[in-house]
N, C-alpha and C positions, 0 to 999 in steps of 0.2 A: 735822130732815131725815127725809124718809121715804122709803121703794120706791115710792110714786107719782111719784116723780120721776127716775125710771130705766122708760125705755119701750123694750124688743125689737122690733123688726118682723123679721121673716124675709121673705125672698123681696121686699124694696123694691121693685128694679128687673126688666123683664125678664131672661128668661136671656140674649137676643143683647147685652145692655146689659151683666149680670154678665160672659160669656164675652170682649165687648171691654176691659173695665178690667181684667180679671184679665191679660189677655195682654199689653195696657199696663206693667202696671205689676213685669212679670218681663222685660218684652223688654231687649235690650243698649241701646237708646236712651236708659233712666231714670236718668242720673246719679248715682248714691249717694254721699254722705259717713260716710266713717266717724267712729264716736263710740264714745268710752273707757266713756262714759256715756248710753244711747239717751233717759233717760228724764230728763234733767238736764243743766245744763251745768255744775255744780259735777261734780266727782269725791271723789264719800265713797269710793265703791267701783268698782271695774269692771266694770260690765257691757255688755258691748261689742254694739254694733247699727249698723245703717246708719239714714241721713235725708237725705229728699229733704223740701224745703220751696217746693212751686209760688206759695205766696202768703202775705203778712207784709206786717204798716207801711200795707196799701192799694197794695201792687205785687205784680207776677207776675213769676216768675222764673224759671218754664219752661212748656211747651205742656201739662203735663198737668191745670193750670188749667182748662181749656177744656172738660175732659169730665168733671172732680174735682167742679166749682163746679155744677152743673146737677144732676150727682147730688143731693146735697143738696138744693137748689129743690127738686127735683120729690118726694122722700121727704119731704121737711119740708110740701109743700104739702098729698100726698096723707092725710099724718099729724096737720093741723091746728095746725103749726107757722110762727111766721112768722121767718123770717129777716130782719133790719132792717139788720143790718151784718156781714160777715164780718170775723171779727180773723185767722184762720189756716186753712190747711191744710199738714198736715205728716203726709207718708211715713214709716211706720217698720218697719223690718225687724228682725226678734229672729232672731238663728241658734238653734240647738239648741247650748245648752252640756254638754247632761245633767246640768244638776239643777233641779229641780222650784222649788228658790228663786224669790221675785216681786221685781219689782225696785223700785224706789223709791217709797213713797206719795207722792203730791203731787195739786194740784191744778193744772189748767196758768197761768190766771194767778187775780191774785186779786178782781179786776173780775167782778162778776156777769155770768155767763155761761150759754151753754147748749154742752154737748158733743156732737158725736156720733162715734162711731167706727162705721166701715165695713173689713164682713171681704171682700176679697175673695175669699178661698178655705177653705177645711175648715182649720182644725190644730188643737193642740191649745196652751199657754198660754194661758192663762185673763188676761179684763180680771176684777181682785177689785175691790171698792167696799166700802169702812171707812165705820164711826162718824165717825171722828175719825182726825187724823192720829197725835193724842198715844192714844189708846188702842189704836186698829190693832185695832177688833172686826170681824172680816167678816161684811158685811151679805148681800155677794149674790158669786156667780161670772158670769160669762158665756161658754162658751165658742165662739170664731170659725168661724162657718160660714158660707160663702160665699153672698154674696147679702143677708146680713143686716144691720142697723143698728143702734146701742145710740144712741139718746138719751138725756142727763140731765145732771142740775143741775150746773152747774161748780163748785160749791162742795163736790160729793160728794167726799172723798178718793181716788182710786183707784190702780192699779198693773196695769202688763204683766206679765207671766212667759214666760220663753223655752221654746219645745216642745222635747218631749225626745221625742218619737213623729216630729215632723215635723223635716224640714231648715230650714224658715224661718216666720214668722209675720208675712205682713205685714198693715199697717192703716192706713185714711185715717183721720186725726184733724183733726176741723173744731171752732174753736171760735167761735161768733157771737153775737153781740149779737140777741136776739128775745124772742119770744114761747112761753111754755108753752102748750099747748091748754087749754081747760077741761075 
């Protein structure tokens, strides 16, 4: 596993394109579930978040679909990426618990995959990316700034961490079946 296979874009989308999903996805419309566990559905420990999941299985399951699923297309195209199959998109919100702690390493499934997570707004928890899940050496940080996209390898280890500067941290997590660029 290398850092060639963790790619930053800043700035993906336009700003009228950022400024509508950001306001999307804060409005009273977007359904939240709360979870004991944001980043798991076992509970080792508590770390409490919201999720919203527009699409799973090959269905959709709310309208935010419609402007989640295009994003991607069009960063993934612009970036030399092919998308072949989407498996997921899933909403996640981190509150500020104040403390700096990351929350669970994992990988989301275990099917060769490609990730990407989309910020859309400034905070501060950081996405870390490990070695390994059993060694837990940090390879890289990222921290969310609106507008921007992490693609990379679903086999990387990684973890959220909840902001203790901001009130929420959210992020569109896509996981699909494609193409690395060369």
């Amino acid at each position: 596993m290398s850092l060639h296979k963790i790619k930053i874009i800043k700035n993906c989308i336009s700003q009228q394109f950022v400024d509508f999903i950001d306001k999307e996805l804060t409005s009273t419309n977007l359904q939240w579930v709360y979870k004991l566990n944001v980043t798991s559905n076992e509970i080792q420990e508590i770390k409490p978040g919201f999720s919203n999941c527009p699409f799973k299985d090959n269905n959709i399951f709310n309208m935010s679909y419609w402007f989640l699923y295009p994003l991607l297309l069009e960063t993934a195209n612009k970036n030399n990426f092919f998308v072949e199959h989407l498996l997921r998109i899933k909403i996640g919100a981190y509150v500020n618990r104040n403390t700096k702690d990351i929350n669970n390493i994992h990988v989301d499934s275990k099917e060769p995959h490609i990730v990407a997570l989309y910020y859309p707004h400034d905070s501060d928890g950081e996405t870390v990316f490990f070695d390994s899940i059993e060694n837990k050496n940090e390879i890289l940080r990222v921290k969310p700034e609106r507008g921007s996209i992490v693609f990379f390898d679903g086999s990387i280890p990684h973890s959220s961490s909840n902001p203790v500067e901001h009130d929420i941290r959210i992020t569109v997590n896509y996981n699909f079946i494609g193409v690395w660029p060369e």
